[in-house]
C-alpha positions as CSV (number, residue, x, y, z in Angstrom):
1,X,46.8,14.2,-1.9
2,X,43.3,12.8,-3.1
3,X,40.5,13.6,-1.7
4,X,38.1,10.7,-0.7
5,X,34.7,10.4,-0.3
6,X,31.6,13.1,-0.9
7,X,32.3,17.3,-0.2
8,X,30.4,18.8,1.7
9,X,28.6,20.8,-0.6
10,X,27.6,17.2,-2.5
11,X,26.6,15.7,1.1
12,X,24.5,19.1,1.8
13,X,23.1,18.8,-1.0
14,X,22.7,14.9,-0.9
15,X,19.9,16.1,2.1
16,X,18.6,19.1,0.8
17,X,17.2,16.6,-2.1
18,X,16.3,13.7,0.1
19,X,14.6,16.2,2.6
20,X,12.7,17.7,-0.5
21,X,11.6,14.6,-1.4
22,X,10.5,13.1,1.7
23,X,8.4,16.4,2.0
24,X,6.9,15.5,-1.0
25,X,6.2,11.8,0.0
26,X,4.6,13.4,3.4
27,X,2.2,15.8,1.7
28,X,1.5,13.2,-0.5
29,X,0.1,10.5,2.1
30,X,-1.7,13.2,4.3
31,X,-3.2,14.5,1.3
32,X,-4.4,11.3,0.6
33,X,-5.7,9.9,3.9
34,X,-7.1,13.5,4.3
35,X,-9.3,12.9,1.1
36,X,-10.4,9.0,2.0
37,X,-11.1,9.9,5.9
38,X,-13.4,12.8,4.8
39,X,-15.0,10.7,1.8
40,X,-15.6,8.1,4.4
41,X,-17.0,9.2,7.5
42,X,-18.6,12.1,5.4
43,X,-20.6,9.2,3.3
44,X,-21.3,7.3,6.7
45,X,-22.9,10.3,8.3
46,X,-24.8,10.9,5.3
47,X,-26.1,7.3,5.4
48,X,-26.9,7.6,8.1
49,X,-28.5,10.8,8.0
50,X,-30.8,9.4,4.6
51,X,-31.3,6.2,5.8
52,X,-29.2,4.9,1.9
53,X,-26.6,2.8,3.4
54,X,-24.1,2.3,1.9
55,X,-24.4,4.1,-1.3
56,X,-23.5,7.8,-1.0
57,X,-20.3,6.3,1.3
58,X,-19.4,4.1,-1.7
59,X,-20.3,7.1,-4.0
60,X,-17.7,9.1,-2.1
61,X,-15.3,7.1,-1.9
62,X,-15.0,6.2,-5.4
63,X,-15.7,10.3,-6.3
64,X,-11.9,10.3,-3.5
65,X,-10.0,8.3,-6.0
66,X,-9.9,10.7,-8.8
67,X,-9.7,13.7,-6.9
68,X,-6.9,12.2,-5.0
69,X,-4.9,11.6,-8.1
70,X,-5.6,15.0,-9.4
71,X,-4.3,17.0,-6.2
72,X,-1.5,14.5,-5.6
73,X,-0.1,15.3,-9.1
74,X,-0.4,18.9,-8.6
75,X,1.6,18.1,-5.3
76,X,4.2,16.2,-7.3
77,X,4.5,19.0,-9.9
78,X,4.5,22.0,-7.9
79,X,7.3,20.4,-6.0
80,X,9.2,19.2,-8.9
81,X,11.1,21.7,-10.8
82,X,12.7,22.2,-7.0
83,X,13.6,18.6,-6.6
84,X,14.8,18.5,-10.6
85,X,17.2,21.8,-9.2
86,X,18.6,19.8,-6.2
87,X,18.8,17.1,-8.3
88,X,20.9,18.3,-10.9
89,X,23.2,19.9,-8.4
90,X,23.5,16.3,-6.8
91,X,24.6,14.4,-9.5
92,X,26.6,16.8,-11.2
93,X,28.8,17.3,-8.7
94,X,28.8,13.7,-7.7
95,X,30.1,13.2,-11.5
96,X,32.0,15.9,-11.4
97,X,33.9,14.3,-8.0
98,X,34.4,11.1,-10.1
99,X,35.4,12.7,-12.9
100,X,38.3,14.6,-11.2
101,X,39.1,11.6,-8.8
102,X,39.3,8.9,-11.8
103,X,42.2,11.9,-13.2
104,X,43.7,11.8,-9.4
105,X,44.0,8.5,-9.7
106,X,45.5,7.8,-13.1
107,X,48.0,10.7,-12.3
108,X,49.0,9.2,-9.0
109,X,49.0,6.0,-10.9
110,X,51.5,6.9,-13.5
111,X,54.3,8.8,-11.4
């Protein structure tokens, strides 16, 4: 009798990967609005403090980019050889399932 549909190790592993990768995608966003908020109302209280509105706001916030996109790569790569391993398990066994259930069914097929 085949068996249809995911295992359970695939479907565990399905949300192992999708729970690593929504991690990811949550660091990533907090990291960034962290960055901006700071660059922002750090920049207006400066202004305000100097009396140069708005330069060193707009000097922060353009020093945020960068600096954003440096620490959300290091995010991404210290994260990724994890999400590469969940990966791999996740769609090799998923091949592996289709593999073996295309052979189920040509069997079946031919008796």
């Amino acid at each position: 009798m085949a068996q249809e549909g995911p295992t359970p190790d695939t479907v565990q592993n399905q949300r192992a990967l999708l729970k690593a990768l929504l991690g990811v995608v949550g660091q990533v966003g907090c990291l960034t609005l962290l960055i901006i908020m700071v660059a922002l109302f750090g920049g207006l209280w400066l202004d305000n403090q100097l009396q140069t509105r708005p330069w060193i706001t707009l000097g922060l916030i353009l020093l945020s980019v960068p600096l954003t996109f440096i620490l959300v790569l290091r995010v991404v790569f210290s994260n990724a050889d994890r999400i590469q391993d969940l990966s791999s398990k996740t769609i090799g066994k998923s091949t592996q399932e289709e593999a073996e259930g295309d052979g189920r069914q040509t069997d079946s097929s031919e008796a």
